[in-house]
N, C-alpha and C positions, 0 to 999 in steps of 0.2 A: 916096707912098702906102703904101708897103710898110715904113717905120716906122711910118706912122700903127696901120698893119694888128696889128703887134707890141707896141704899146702897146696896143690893144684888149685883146689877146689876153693879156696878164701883165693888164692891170687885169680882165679876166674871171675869169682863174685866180684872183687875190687874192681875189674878189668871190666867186665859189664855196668857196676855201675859208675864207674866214670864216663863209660860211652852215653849211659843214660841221661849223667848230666852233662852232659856235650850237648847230646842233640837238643836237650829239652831247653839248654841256651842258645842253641843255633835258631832253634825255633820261636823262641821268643825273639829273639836278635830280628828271625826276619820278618816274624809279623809287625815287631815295630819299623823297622825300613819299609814294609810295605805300606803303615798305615801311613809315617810320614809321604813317601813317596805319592802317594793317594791326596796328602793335604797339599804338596806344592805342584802338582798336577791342577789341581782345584784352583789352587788362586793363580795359576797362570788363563787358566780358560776366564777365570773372572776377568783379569787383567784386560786378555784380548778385546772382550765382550765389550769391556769400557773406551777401548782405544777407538772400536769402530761404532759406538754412538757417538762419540766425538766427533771420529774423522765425516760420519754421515751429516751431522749437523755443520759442522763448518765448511761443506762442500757444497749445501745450497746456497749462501747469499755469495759464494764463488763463481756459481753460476750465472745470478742475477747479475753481477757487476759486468763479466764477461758477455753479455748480450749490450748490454749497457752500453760497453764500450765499443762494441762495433758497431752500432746505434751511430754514433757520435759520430765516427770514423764516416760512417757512409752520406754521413748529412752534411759533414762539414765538405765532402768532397763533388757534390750537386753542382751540377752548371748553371751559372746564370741565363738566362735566355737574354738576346740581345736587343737591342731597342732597335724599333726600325725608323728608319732613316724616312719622314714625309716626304722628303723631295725626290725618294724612290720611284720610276716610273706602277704604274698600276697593273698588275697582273690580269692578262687578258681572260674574258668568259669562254667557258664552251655552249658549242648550238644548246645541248639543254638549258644550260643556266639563262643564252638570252629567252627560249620557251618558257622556263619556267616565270620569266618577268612579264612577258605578256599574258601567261594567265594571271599573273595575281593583279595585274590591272585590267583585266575584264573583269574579275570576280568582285575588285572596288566599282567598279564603275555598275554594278549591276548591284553593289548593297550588300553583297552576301558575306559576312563576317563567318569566318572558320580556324579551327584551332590549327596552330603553325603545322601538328603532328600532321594533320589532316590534308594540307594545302598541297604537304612537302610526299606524300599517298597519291593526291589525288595528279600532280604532277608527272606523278614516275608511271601510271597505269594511263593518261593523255601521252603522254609522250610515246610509250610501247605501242599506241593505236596508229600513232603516224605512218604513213609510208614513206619511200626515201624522198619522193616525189615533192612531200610535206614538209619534211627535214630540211631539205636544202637550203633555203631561204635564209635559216638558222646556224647550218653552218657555211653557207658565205660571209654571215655576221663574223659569224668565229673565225675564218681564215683574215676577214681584214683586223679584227682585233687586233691578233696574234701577231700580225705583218707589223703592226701600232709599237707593240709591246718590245719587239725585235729591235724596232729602228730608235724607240728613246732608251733600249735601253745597251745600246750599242754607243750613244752620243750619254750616258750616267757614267759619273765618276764617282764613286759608293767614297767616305768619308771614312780618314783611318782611322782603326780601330786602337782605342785604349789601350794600356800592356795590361792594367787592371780589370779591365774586362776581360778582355779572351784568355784569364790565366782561371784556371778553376779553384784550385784552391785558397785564392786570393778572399781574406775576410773581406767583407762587406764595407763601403766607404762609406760614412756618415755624412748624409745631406746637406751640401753648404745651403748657408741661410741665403736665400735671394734679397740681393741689395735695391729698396725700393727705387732708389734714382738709378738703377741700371737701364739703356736703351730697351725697348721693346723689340723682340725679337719678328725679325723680316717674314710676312705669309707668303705662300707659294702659288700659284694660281688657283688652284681648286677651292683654295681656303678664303680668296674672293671670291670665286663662284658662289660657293656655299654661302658668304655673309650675304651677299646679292640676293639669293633663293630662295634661302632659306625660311623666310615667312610666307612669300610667295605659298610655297608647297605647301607647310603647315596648317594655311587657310582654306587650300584646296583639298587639303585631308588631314582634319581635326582627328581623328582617330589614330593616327596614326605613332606609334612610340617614339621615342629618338634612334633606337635602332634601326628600326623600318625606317624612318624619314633620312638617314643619313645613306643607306641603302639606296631609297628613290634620288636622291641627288646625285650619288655615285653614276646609277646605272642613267642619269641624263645630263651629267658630263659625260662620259662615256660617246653621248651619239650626237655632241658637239663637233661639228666642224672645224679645221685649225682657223678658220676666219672666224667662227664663231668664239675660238678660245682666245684669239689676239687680243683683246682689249682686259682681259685677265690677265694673260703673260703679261699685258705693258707695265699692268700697275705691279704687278710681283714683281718684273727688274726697278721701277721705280723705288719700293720698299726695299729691296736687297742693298741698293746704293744708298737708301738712307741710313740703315741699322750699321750698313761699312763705316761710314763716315762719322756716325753716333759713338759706335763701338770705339774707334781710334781716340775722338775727341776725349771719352771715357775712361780709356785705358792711362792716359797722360793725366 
């Protein structure tokens, strides 16, 4: 019994210390899988960290290009504004606008120089004092204006329009060179009036801009009579048949 007992007892010991070095390798086993696991953990967070100051920096001048380009887009897509047509009849005033023309010709005629801000103030708080009674006079102007403006431009035949102009996204045409021996082109009557006047008025009122002074000529054709414009019209259809006849000889 007492051999038996000592064999028990060494195959226990063996038995134990082989568990001993089991675990004492498991344990090492997993401290090193955990340290590796720790190191490729490590350089994955490194990795990331690098991908996204990357992707950060290559995603601003993406931005820039991206404004850029719709920048472009919305410029190139701009309407032109259209040219108007001189031989357009003339858009009629309202009562204010003839009011506002007879103050600023008492204000010249009395000397008194004041800033446009000021003129354009001093117009809209006269005007508010008026009664209808004062009004009128101004818009009767205005109703025969408007009646002016109905009847030529009922008898206007407006000029076709370009396909390269009324198309918007159409680039821009490069200015032909005007050919010096080409006919002079035809003036329409206003634009005798105006050469006619023109010094006229300028002498009558040295102060005045070319703004203003193209302004005062407007508003005194305006209150010409059709007898009064007749000798205007003659010489504009006179000039229209010449530049016809210019133009053709021209063209050949």
């Amino acid at each position: 019994m007492a051999k038996k007992n000592k064999k028990d007892e060494s195959s226990e010991s063996s038995s134990s210390e082989s568990s001993a070095v089991s675990t004492s390798s498991e344990s090492s086993s997993s401290g090193s899988s955990s340290s590796s696991s720790e190191e490729v953990t490590k350089k994955k967070s490194a990795k990331k960290t690098t991908k996204s100051t990357k992707s950060s920096k290559s995603s601003k001048p993406a931005a820039k290009g991206s404004k850029s380009s719709t920048k472009s887009k919305d410029s190139g897509k701009r309407k032109r504004k259209a040219k108007k047509d001189p031989d357009a009849p003339k858009r009629p005033l309202s009562a204010y606008m003839y009011f506002a023309a007879k103050v600023r010709e008492d204000l010249k005629k009395e000397g008194k120089k004041m800033p446009v801000t000021e003129q354009v103030k001093l117009f809209g708080e006269e005007w508010r004092k008026l009664s209808d009674k004062d009004k009128k006079p101004y818009e009767e102007k205005a109703e025969t204006d408007k009646k002016r403006y109905e009847k030529e431009k009922a008898k206007y035949v407006p000029p076709e329009k370009d396909s390269d102009e009324s198309s918007e996204d159409a680039p821009k045409k490069k200015k032909a060179k005007k050919d010096p021996n080409a006919p002079k082109r035809s003036m329409n009557a206003y634009m005798f009036y105006m050469q006619d006047k023109r010094a006229e008025v300028k002498e009558k009122n040295p102060g005045l801009s070319n703004t203003e002074l193209l302004s005062a000529l407007g508003a005194e054709w305006k209150k010409l009579s059709d007898k009064d414009k007749e000798p205007y019209n003659k010489k504009a259809q006179d000039d229209k048949a010449r530049y016809q006849a210019a133009i053709k000889k021209y063209n050949k």
